[in-house]
TORVOMAR-682863 format. One record per residue: residue number from 1; x, y, z of N, C-alpha, C, O, CB in turn. Coordinates in pm, 1 decimal. Glycine has a CB too. Example, Ala and Ser with C-alpha at 12.3 -4.5 7.8 and 13.67 -1.06 7.14 Angstrom:
<1 <1319.0 -569.0 780.0> <1230.0 -450.0 780.0> <1320.0 -330.0 780.0> <1423.6 -331.9 846.5> <1130.8 -447.3 904.6>>,
<2 <1285.0 -225.0 708.0> <1367.0 -106.0 714.0> <1290.0 3.0 787.0> <1340.9 113.8 803.9> <1408.4 -59.8 572.5>>,
This chain:
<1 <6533.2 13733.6 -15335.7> <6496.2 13852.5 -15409.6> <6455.6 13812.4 -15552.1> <6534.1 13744.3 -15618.1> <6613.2 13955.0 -15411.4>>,
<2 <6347.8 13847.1 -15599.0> <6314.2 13822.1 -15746.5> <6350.6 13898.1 -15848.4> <6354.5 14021.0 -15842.3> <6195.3 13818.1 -15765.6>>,
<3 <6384.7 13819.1 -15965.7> <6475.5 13842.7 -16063.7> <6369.8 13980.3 -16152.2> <6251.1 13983.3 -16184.6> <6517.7 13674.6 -16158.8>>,
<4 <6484.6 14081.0 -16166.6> <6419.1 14199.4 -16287.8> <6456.1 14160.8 -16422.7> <6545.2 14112.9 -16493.0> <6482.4 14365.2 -16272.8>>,
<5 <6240.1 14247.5 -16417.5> <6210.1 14197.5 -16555.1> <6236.6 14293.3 -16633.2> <6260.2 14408.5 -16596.9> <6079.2 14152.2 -16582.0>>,
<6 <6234.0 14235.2 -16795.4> <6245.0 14372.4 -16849.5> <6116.6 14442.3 -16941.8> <6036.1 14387.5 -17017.0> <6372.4 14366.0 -16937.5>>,
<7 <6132.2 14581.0 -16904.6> <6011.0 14634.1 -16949.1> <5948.8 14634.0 -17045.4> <5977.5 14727.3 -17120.4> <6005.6 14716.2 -16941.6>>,
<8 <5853.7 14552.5 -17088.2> <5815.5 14500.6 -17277.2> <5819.1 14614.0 -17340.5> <5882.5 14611.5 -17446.1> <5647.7 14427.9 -17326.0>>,
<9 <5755.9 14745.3 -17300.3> <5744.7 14872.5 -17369.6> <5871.7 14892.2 -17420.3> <5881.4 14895.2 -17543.0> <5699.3 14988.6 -17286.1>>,
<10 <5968.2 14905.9 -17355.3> <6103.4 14942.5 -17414.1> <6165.9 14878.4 -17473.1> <6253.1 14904.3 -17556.1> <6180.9 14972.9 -17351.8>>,
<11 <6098.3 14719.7 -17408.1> <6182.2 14618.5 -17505.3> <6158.2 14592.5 -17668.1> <6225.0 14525.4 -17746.8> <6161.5 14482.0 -17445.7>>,
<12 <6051.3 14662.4 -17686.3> <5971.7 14684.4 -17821.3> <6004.2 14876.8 -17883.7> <5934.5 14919.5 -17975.8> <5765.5 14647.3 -17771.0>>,
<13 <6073.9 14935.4 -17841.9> <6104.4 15092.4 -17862.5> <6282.9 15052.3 -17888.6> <6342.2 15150.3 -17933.5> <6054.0 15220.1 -17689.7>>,
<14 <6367.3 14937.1 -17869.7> <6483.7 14975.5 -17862.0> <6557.8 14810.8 -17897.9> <6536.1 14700.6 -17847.5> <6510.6 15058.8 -17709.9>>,
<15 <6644.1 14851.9 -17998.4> <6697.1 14721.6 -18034.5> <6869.3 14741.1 -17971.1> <6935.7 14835.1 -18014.8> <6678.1 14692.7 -18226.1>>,
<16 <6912.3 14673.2 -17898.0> <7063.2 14628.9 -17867.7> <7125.4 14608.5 -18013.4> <7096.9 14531.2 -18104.9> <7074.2 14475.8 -17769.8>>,
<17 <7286.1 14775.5 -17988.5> <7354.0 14701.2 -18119.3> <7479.2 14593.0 -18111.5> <7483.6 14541.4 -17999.8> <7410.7 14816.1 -18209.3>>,
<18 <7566.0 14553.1 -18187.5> <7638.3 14463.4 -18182.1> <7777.3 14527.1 -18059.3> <7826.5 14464.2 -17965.6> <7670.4 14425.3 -18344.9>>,
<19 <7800.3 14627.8 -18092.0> <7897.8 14668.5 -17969.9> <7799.8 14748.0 -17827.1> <7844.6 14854.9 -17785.6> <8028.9 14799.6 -18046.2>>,
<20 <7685.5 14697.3 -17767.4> <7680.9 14693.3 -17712.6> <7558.3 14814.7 -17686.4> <7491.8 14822.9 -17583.2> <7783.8 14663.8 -17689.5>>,
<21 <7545.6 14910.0 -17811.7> <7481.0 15046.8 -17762.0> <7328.5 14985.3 -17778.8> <7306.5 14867.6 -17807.2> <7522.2 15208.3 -17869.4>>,
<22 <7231.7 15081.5 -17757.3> <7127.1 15078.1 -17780.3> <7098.3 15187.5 -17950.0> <7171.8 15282.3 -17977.6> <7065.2 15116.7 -17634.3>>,
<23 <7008.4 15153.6 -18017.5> <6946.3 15215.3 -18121.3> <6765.8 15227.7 -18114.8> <6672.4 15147.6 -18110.9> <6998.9 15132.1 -18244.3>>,
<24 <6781.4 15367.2 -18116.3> <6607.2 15367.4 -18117.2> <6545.4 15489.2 -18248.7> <6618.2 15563.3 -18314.7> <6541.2 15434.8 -17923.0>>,
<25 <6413.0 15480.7 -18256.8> <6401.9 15530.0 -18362.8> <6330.1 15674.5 -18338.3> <6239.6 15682.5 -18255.2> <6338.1 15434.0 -18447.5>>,
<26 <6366.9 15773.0 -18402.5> <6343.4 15937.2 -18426.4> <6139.4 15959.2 -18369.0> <6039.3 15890.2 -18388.3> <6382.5 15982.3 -18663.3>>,
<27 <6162.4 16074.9 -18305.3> <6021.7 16096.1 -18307.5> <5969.1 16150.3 -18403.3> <6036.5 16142.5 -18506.0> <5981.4 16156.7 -18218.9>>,
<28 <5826.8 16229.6 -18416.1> <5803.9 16315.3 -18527.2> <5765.6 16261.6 -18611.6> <5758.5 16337.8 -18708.0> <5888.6 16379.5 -18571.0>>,
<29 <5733.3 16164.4 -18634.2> <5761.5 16072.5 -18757.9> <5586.8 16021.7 -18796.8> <5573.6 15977.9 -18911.1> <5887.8 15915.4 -18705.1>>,
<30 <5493.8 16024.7 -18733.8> <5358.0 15952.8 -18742.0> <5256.2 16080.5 -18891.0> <5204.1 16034.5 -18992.6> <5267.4 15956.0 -18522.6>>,
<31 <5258.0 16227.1 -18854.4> <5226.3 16270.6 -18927.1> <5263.6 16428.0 -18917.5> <5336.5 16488.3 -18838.8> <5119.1 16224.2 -18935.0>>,
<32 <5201.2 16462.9 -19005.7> <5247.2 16630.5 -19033.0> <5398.8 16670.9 -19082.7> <5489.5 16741.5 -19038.6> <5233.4 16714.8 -18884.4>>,
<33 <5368.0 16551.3 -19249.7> <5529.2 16609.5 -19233.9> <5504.9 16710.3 -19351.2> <5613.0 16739.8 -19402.2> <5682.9 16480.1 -19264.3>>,
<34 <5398.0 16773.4 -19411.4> <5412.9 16892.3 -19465.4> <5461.0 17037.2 -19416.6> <5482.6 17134.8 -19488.4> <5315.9 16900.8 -19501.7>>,
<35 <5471.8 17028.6 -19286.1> <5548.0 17123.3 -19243.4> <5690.8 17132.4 -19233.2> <5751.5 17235.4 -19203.8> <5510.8 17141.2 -19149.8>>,
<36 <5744.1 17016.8 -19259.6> <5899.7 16947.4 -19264.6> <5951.8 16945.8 -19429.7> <5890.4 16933.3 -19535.6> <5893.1 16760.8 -19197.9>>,
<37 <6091.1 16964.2 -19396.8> <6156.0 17028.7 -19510.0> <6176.6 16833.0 -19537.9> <6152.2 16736.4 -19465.6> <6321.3 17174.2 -19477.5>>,
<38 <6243.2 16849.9 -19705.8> <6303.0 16758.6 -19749.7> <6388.7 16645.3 -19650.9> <6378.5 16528.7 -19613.0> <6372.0 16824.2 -19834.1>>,
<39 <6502.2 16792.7 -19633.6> <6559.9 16713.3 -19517.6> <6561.2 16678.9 -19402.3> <6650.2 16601.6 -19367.1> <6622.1 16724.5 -19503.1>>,
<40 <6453.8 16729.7 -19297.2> <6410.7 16693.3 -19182.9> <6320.3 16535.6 -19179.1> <6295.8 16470.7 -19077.5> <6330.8 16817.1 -19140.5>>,
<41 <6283.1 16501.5 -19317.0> <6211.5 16388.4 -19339.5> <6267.6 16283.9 -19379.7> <6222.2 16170.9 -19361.9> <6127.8 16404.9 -19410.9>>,
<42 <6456.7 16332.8 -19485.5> <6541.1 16255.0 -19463.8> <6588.3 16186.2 -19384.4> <6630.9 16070.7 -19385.1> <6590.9 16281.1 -19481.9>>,
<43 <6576.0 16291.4 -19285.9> <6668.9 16229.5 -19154.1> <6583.5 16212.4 -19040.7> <6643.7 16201.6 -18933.8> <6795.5 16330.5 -19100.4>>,
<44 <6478.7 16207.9 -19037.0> <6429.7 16127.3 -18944.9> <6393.1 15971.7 -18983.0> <6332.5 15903.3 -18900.5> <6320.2 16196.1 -18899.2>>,
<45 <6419.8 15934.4 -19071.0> <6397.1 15806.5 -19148.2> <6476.4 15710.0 -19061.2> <6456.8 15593.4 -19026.8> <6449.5 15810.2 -19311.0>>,
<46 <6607.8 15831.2 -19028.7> <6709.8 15731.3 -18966.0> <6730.3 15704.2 -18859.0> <6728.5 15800.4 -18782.2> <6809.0 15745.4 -18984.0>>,
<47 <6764.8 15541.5 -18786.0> <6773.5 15538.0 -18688.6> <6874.9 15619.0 -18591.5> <6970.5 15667.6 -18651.9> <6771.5 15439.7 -18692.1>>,
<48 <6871.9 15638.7 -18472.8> <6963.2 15691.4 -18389.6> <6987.7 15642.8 -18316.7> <6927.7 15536.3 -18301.7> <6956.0 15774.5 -18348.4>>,
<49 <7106.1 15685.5 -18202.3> <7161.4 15579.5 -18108.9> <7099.0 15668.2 -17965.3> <7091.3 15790.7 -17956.1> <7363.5 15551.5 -18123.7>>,
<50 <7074.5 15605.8 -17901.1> <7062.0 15651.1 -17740.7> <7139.4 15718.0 -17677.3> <7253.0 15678.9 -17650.5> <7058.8 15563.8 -17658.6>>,
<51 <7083.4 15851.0 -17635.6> <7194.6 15931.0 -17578.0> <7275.9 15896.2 -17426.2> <7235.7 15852.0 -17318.5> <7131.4 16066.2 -17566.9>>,
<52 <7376.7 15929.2 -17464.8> <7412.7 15839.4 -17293.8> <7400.1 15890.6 -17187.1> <7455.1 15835.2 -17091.9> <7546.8 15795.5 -17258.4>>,
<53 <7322.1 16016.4 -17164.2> <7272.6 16038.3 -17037.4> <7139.7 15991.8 -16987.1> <7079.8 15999.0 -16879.8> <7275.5 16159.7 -17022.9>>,
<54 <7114.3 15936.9 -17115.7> <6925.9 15823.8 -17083.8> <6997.6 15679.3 -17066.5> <6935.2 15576.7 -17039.4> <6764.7 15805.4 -17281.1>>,
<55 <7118.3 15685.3 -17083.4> <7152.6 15503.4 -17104.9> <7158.2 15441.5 -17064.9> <7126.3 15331.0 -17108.7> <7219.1 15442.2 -17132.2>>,
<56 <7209.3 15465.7 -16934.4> <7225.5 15387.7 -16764.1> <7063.7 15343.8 -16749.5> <7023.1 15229.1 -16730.4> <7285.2 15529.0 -16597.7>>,
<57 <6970.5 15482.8 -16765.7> <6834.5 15473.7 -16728.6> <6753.0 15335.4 -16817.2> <6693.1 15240.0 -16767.6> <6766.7 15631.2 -16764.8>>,
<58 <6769.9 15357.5 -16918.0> <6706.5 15249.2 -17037.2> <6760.5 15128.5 -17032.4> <6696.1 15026.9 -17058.3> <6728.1 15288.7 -17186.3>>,
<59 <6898.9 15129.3 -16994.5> <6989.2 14989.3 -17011.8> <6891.3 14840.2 -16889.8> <6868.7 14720.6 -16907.7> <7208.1 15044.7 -16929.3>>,
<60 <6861.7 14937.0 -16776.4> <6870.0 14890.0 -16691.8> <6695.6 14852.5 -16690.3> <6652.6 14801.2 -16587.0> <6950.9 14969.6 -16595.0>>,
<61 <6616.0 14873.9 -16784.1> <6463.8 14869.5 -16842.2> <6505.2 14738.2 -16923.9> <6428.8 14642.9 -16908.1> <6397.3 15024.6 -16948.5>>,
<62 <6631.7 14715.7 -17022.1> <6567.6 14643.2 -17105.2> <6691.6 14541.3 -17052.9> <6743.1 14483.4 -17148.6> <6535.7 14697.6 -17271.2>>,
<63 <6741.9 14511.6 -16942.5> <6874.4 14438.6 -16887.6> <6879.2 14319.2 -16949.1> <6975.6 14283.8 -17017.0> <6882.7 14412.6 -16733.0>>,
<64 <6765.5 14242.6 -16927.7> <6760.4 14112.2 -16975.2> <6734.2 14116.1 -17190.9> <6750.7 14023.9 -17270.8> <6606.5 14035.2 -16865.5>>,
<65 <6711.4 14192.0 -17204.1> <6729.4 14180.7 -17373.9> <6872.1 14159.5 -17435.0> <6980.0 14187.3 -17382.8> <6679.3 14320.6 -17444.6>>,
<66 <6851.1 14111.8 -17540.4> <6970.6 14083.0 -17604.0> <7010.4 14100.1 -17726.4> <7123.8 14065.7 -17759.7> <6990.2 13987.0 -17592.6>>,
């Protein structure tokens, strides 16, 4: 059986953190942020962690990353 690969797309959308989670970054973010308040532009700046009902799904996309 041949070994799974992992999916470059995701492997480039999602960095592995040190205990183990995934971190990926906010959508929304390319343009139109004059319609966005102060703080909606604050906080999409910031990274977020992967929700864990996508996690099983994604984990298993980027298995071989590290």
């Amino acid at each position: 059986m041949p070994k799974q690969k992992t999916h470059r797309a995701s492997a480039k959308r999602f960095k592995r953190t040190g205990s183990g989670g995934l971190k990926r970054f906010r959508a929304f973010t390319s343009h139109r942020f004059h319609g966005k308040t102060k703080k909606q532009r604050r906080h999409l700046r910031k990274a977020s962690m992967v929700h864990s009902g996508d996690f099983k799904r994604i984990k298993s996309m980027v298995s071989q990353m590290r």
